[in-house]
PDB file of N, H, CA, C and O in Angstrom:
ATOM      1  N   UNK A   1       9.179  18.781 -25.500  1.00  0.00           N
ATOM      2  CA  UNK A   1       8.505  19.035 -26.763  1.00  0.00           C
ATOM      3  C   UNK A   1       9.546  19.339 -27.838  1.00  0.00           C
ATOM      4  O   UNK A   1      10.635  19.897 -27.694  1.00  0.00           O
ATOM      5  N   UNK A   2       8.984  18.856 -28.943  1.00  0.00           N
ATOM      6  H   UNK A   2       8.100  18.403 -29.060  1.00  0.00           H
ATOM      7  CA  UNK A   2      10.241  19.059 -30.153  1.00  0.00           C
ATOM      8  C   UNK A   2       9.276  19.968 -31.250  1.00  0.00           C
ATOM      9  O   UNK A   2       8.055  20.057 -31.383  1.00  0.00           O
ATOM     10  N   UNK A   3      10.069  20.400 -31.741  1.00  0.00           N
ATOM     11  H   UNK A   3      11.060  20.329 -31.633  1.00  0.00           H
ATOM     12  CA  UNK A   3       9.539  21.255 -33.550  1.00  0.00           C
ATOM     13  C   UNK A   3      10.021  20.254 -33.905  1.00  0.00           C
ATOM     14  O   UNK A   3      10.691  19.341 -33.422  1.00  0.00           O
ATOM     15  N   UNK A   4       9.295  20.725 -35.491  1.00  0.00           N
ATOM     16  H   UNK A   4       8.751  21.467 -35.883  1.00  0.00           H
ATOM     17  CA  UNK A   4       9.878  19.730 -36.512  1.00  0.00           C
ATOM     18  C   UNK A   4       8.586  19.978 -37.518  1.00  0.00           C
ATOM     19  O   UNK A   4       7.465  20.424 -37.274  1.00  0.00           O
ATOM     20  N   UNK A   5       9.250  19.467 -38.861  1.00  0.00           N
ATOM     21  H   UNK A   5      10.161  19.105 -39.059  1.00  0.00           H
ATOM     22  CA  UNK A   5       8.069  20.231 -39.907  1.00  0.00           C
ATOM     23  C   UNK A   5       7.903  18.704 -40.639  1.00  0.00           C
ATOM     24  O   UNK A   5       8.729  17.848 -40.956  1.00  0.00           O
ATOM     25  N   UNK A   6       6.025  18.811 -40.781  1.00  0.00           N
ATOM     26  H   UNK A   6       5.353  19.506 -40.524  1.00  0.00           H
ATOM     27  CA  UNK A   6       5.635  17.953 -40.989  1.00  0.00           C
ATOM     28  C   UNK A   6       4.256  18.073 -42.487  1.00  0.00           C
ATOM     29  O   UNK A   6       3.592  19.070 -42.769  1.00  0.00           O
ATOM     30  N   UNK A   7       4.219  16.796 -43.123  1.00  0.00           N
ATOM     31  H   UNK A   7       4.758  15.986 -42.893  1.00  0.00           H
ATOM     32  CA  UNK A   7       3.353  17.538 -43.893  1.00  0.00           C
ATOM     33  C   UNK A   7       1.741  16.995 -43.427  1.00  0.00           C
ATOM     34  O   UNK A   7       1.487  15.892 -42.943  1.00  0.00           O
ATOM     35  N   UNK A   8       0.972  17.857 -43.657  1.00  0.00           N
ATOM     36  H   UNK A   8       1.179  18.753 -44.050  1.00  0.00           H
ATOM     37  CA  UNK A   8      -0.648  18.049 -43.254  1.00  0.00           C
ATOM     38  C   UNK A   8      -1.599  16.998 -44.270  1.00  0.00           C
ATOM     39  O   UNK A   8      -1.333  17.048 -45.471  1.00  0.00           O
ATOM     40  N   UNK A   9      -2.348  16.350 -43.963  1.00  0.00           N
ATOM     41  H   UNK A   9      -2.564  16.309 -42.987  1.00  0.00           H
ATOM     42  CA  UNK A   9      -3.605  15.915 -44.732  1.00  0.00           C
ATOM     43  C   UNK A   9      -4.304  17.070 -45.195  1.00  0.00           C
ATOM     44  O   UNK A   9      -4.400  17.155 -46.419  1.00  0.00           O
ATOM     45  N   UNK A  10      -4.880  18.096 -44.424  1.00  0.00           N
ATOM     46  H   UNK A  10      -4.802  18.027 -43.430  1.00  0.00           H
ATOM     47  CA  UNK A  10      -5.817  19.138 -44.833  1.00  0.00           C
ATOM     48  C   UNK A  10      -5.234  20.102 -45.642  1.00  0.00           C
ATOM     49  O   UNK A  10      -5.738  21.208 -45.835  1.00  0.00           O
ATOM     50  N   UNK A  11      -4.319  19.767 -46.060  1.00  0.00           N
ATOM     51  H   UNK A  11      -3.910  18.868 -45.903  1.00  0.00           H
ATOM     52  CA  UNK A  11      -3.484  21.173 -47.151  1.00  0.00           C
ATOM     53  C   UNK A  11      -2.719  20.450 -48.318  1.00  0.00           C
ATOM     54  O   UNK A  11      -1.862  20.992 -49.015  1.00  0.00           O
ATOM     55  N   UNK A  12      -3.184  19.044 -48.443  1.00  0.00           N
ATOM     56  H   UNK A  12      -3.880  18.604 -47.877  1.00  0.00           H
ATOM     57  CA  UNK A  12      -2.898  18.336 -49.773  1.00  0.00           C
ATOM     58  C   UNK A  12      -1.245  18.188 -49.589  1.00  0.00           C
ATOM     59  O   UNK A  12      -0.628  18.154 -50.654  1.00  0.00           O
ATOM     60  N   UNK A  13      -0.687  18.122 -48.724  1.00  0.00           N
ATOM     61  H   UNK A  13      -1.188  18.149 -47.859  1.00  0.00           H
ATOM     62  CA  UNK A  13       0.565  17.590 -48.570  1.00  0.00           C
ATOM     63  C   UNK A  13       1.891  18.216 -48.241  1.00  0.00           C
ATOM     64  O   UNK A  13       3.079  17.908 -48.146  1.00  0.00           O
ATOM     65  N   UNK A  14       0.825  19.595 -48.071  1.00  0.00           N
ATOM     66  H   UNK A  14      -0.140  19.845 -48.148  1.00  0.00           H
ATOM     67  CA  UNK A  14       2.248  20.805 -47.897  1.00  0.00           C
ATOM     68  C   UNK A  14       2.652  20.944 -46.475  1.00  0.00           C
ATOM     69  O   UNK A  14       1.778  20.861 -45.612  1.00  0.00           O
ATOM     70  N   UNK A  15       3.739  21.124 -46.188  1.00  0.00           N
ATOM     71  H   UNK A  15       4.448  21.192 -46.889  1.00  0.00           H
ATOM     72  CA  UNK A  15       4.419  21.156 -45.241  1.00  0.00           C
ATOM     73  C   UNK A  15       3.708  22.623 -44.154  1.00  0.00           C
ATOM     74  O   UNK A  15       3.157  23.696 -44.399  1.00  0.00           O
ATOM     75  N   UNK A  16       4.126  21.873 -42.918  1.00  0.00           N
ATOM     76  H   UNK A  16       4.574  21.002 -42.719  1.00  0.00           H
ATOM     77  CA  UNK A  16       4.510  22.859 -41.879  1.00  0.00           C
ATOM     78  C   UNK A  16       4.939  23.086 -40.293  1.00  0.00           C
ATOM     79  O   UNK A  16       3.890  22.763 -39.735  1.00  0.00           O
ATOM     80  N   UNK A  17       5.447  23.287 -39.716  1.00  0.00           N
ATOM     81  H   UNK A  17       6.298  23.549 -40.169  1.00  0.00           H
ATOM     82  CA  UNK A  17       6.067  23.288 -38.522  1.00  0.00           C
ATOM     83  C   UNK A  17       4.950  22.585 -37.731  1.00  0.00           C
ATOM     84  O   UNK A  17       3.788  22.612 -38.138  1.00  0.00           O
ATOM     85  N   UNK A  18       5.215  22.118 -36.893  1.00  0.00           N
ATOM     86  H   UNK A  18       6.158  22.096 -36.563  1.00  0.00           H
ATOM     87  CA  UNK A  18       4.377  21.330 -36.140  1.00  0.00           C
ATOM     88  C   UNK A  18       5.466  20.610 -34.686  1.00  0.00           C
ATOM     89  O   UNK A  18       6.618  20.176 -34.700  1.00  0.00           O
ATOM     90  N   UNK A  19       4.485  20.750 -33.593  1.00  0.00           N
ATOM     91  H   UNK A  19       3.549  21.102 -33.581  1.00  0.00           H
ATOM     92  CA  UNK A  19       5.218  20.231 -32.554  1.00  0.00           C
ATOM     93  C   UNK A  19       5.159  19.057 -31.372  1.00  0.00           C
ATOM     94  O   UNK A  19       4.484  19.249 -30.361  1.00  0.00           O
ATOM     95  N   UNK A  20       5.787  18.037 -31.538  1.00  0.00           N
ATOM     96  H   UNK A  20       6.336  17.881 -32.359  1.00  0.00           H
ATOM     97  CA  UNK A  20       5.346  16.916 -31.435  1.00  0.00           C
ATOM     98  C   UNK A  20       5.841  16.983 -29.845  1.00  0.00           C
ATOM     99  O   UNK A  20       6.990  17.246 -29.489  1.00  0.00           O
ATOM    100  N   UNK A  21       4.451  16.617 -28.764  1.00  0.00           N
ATOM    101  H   UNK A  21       3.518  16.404 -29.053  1.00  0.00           H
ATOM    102  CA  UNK A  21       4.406  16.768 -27.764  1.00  0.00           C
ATOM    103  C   UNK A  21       4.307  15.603 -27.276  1.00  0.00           C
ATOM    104  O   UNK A  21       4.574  15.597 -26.074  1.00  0.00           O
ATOM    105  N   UNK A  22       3.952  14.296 -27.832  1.00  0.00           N
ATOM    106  H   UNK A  22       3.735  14.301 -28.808  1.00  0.00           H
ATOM    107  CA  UNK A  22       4.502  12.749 -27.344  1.00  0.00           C
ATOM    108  C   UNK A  22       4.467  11.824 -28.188  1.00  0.00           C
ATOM    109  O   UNK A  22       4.769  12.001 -29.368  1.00  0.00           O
ATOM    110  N   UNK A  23       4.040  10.544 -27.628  1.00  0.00           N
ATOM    111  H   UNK A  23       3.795  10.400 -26.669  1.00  0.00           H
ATOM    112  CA  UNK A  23       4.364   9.455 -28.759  1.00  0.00           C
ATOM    113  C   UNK A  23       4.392   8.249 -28.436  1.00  0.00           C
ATOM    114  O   UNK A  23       5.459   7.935 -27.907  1.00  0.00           O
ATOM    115  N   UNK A  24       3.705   7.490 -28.529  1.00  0.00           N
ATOM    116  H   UNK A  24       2.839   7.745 -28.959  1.00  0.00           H
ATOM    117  CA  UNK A  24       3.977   5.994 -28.138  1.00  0.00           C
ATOM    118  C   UNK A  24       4.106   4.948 -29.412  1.00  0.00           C
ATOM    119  O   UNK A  24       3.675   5.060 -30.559  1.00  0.00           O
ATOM    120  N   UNK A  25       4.779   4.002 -28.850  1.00  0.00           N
ATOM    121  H   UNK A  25       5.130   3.910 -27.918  1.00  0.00           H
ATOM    122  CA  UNK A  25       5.147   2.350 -29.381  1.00  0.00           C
ATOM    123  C   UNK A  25       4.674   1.724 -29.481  1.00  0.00           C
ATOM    124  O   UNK A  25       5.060   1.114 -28.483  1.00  0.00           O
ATOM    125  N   UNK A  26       3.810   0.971 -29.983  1.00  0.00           N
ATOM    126  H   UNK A  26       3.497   1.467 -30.794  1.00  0.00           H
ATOM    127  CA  UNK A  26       2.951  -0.410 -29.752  1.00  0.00           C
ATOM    128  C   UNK A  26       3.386  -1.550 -31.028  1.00  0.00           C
ATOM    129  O   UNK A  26       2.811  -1.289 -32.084  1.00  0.00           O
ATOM    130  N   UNK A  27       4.217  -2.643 -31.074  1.00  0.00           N
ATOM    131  H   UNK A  27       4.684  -2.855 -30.215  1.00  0.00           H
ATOM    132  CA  UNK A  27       4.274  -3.666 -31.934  1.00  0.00           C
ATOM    133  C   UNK A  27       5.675  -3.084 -33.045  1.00  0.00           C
ATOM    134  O   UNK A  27       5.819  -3.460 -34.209  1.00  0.00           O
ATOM    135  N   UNK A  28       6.606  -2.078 -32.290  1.00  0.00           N
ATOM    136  H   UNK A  28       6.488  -1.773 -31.345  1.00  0.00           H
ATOM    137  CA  UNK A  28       7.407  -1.780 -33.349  1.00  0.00           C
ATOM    138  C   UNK A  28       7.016  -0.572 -34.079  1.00  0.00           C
ATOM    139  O   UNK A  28       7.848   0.050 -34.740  1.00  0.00           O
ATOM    140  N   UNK A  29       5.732  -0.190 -33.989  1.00  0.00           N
ATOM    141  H   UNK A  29       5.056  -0.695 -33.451  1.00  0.00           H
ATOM    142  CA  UNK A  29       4.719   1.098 -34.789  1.00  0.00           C
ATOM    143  C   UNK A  29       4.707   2.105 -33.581  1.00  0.00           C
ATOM    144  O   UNK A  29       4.370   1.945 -32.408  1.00  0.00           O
ATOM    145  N   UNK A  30       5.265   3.376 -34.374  1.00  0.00           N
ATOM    146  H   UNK A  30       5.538   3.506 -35.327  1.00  0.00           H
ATOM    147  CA  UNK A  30       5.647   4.586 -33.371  1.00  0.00           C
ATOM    148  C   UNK A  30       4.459   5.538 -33.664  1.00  0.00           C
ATOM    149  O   UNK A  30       4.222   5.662 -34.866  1.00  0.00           O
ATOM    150  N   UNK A  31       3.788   6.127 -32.951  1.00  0.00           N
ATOM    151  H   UNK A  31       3.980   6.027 -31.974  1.00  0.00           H
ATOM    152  CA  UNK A  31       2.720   7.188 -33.140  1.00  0.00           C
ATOM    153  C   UNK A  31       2.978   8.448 -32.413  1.00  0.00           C
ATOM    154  O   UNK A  31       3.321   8.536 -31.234  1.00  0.00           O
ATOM    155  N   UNK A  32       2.748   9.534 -33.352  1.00  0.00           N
ATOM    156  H   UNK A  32       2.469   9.463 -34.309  1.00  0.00           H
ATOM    157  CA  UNK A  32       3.194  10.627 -32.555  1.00  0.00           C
ATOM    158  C   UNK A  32       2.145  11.445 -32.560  1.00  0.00           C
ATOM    159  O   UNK A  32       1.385  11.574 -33.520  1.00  0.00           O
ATOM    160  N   UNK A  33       2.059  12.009 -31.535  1.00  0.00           N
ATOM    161  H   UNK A  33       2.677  11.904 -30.756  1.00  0.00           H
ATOM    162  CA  UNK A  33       1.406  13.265 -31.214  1.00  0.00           C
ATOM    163  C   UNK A  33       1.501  15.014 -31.406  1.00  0.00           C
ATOM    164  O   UNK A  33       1.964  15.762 -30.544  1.00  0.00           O
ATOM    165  N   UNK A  34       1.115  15.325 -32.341  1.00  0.00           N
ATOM    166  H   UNK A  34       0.740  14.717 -33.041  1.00  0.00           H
ATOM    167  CA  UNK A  34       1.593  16.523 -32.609  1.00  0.00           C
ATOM    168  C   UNK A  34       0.473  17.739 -32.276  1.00  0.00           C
ATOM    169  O   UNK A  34      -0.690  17.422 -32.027  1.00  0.00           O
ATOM    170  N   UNK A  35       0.959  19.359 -32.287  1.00  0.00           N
ATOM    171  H   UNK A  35       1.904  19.616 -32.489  1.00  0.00           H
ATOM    172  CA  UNK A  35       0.188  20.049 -32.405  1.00  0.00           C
ATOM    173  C   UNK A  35       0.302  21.281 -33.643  1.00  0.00           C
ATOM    174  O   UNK A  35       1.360  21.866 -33.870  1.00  0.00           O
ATOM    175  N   UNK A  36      -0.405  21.430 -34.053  1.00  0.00           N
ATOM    176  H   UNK A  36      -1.265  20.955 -33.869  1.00  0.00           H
ATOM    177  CA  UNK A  36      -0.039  22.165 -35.898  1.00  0.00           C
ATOM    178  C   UNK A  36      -0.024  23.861 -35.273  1.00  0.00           C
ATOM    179  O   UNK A  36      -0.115  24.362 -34.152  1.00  0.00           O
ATOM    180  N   UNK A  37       0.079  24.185 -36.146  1.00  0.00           N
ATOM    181  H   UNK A  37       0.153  23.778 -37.057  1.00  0.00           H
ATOM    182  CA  UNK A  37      -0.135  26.060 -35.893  1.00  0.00           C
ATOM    183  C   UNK A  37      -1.159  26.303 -35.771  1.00  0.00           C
ATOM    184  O   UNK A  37      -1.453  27.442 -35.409  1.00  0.00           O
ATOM    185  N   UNK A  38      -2.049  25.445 -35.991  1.00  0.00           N
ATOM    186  H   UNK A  38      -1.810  24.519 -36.284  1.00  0.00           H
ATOM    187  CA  UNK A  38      -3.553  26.379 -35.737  1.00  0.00           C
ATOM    188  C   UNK A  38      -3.630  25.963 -34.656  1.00  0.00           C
ATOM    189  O   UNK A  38      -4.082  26.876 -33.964  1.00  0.00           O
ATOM    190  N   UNK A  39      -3.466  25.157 -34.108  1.00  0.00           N
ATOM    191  H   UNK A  39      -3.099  24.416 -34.670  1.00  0.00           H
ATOM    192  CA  UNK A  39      -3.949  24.327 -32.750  1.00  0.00           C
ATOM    193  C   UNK A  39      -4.316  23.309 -32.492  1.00  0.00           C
ATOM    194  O   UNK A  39      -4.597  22.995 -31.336  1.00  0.00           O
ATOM    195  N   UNK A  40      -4.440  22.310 -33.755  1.00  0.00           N
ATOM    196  H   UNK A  40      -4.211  22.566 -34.694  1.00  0.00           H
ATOM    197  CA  UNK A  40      -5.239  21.509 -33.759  1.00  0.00           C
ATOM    198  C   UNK A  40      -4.274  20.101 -33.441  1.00  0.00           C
ATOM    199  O   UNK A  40      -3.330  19.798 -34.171  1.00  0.00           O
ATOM    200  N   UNK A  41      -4.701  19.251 -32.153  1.00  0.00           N
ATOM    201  H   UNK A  41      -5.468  19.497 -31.560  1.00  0.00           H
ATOM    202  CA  UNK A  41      -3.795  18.290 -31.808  1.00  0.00           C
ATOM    203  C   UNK A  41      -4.302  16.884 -32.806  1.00  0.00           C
ATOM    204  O   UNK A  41      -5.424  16.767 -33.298  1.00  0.00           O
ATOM    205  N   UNK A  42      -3.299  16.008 -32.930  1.00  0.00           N
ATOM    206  H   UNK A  42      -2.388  16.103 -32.530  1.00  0.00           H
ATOM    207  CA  UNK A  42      -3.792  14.888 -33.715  1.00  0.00           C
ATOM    208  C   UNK A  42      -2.497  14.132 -33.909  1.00  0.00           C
ATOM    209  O   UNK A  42      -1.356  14.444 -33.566  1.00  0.00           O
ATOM    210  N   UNK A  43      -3.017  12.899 -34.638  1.00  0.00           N
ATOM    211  H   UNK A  43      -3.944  12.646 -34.916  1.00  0.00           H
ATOM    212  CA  UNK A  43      -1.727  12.066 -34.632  1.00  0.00           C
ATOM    213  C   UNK A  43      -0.833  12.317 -36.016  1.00  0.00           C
ATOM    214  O   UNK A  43      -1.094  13.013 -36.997  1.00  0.00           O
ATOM    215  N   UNK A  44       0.043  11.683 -35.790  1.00  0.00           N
ATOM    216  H   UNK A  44       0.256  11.117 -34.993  1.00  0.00           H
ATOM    217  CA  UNK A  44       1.339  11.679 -37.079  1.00  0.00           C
ATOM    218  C   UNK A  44       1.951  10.172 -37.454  1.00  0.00           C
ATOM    219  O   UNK A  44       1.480   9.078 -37.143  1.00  0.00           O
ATOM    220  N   UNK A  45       2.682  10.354 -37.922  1.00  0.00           N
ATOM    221  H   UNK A  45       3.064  11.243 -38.175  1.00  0.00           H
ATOM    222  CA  UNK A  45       3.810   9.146 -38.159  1.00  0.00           C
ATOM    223  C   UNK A  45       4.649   9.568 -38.882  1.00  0.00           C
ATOM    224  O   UNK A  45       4.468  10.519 -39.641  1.00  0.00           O
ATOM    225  N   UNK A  46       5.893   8.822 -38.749  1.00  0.00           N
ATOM    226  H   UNK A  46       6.040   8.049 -38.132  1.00  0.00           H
ATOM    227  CA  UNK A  46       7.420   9.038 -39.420  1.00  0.00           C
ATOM    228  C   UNK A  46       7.199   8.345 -40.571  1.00  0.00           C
ATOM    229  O   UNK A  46       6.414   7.405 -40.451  1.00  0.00           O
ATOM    230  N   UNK A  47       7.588   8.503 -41.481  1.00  0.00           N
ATOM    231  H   UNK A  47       8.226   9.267 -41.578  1.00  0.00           H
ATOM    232  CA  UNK A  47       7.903   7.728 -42.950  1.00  0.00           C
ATOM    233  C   UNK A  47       9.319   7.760 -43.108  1.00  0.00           C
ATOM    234  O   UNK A  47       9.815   8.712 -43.710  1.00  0.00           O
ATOM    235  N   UNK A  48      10.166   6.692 -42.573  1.00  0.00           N
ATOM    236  H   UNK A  48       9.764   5.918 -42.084  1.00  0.00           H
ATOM    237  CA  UNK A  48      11.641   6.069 -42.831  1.00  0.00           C
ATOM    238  C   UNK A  48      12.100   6.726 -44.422  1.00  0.00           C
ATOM    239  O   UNK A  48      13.185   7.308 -44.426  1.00  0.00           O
ATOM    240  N   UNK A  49      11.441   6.671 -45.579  1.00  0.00           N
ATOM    241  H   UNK A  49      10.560   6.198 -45.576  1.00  0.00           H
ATOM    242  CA  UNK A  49      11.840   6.031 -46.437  1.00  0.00           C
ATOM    243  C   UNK A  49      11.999   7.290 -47.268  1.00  0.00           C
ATOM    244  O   UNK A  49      13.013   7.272 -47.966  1.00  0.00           O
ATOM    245  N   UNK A  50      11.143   8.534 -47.380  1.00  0.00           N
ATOM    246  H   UNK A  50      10.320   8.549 -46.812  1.00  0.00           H
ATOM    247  CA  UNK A  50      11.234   9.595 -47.450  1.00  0.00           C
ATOM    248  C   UNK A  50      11.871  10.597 -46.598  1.00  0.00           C
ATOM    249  O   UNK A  50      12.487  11.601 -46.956  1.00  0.00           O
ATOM    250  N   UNK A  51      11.598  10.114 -45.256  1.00  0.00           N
ATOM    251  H   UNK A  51      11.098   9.298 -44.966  1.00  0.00           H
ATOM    252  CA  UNK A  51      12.602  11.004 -44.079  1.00  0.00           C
ATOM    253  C   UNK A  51      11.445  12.148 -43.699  1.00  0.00           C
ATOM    254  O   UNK A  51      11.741  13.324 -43.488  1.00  0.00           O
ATOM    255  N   UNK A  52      10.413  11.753 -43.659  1.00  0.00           N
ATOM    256  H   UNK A  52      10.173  10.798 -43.831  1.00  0.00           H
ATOM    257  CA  UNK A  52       9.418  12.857 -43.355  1.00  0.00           C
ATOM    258  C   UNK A  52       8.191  12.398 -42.544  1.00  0.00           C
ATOM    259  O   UNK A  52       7.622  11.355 -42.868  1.00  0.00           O
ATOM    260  N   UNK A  53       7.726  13.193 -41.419  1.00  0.00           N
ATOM    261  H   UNK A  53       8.188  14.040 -41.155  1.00  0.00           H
ATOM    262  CA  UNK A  53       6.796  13.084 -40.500  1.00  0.00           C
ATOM    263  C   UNK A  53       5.410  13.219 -41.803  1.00  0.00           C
ATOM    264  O   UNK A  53       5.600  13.450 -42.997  1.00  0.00           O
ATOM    265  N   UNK A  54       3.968  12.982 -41.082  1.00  0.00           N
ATOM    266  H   UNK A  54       3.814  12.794 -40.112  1.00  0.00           H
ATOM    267  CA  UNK A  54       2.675  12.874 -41.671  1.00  0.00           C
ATOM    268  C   UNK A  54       1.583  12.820 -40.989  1.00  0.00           C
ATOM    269  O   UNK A  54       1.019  11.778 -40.655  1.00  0.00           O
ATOM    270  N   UNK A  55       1.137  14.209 -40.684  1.00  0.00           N
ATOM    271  H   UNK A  55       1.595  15.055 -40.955  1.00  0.00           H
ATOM    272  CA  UNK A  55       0.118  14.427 -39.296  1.00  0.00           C
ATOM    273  C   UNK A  55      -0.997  14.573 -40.355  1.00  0.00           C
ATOM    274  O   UNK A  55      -1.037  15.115 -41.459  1.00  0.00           O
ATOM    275  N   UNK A  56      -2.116  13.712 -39.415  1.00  0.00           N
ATOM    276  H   UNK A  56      -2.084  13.271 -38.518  1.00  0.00           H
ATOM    277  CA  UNK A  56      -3.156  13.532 -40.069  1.00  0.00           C
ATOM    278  C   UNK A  56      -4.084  14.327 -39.261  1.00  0.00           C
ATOM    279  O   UNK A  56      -4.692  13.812 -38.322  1.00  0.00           O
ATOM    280  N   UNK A  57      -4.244  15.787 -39.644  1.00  0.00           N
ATOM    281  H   UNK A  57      -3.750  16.205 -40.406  1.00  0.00           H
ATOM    282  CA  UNK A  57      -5.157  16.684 -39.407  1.00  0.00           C
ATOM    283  C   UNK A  57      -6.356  16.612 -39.537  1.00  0.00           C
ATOM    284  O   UNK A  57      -6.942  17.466 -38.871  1.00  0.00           O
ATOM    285  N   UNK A  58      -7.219  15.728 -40.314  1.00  0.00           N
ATOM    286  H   UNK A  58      -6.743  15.035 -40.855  1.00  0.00           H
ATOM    287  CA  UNK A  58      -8.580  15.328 -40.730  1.00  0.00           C
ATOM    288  C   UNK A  58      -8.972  14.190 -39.741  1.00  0.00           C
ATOM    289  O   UNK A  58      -9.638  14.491 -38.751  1.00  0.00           O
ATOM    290  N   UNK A  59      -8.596  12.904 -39.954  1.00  0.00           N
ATOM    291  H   UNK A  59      -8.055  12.660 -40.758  1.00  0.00           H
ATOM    292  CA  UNK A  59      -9.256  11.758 -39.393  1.00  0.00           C
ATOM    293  C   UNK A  59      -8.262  11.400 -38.062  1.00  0.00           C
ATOM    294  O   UNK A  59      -8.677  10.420 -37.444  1.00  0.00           O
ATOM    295  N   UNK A  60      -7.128  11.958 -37.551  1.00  0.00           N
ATOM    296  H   UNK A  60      -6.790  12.754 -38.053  1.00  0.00           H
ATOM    297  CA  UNK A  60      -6.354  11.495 -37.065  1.00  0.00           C
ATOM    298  C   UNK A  60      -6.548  12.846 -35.250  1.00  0.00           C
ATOM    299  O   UNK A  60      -5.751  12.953 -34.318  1.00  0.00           O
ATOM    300  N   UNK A  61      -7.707  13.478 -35.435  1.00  0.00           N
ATOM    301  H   UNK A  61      -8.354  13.391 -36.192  1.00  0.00           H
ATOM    302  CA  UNK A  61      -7.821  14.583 -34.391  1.00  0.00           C
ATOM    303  C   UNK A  61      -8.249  14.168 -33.423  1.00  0.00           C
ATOM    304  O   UNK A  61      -9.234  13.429 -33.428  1.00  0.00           O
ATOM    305  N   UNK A  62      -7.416  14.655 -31.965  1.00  0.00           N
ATOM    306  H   UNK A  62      -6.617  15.255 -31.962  1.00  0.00           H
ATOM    307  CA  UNK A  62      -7.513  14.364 -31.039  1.00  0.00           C
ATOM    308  C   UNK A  62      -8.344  14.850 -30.326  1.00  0.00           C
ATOM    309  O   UNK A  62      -7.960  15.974 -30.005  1.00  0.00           O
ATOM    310  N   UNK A  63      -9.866  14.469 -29.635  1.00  0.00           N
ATOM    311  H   UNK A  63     -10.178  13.555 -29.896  1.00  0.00           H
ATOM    312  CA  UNK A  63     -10.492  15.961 -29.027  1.00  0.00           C
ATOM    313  C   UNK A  63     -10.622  15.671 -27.497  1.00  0.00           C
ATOM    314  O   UNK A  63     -11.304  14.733 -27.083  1.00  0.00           O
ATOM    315  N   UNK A  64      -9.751  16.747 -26.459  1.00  0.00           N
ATOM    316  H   UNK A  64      -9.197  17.509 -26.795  1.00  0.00           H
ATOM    317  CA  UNK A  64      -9.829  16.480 -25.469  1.00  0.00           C
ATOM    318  C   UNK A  64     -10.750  17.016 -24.786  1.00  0.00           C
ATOM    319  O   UNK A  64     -10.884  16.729 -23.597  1.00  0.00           O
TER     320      UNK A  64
END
C-alpha cells in the first residue's frame, strides 16, 4: 500500500492523503484504487500532465 495525496470529487478539488491499495491496466489506461480518510474506497487516476492523482469519491465508489 502507498500514501499519496490526491484530489477528491466531493470537496470540489481539494486535496487529501489518500491510500492507494491497487490498480490495474487495461489498453495502456491505469486505474487505481484508493481509500480516502473517511473510508470510503473508490477509483482514481493519474493525470501525467499536472502530476496529480483524481479519486472520484462520488460516482467512482466501490461497495463491497
Amino acid at each position: 500500500m502507498q500514501k499519496t495525496i490526491a484530489k477528491l470529487a466531493s470537496k470540489d478539488g481539494a486535496e487529501e492523503q489518500v491510500t492507494i491499495y491497487d490498480q490495474k491496466t487495461k489498453n495502456g489506461h491505469t486505474t487505481y484504487f484508493v481509500e480516502t480518510q473517511a473510508g470510503i474506497k473508490c477509483t482514481a487516476i493519474f493525470n501525467i500532465f499536472v502530476n496529480r492523482y483524481f479519486a472520484d469519491d462520488v460516482h467512482g465508489v466501490i461497495n463491497e
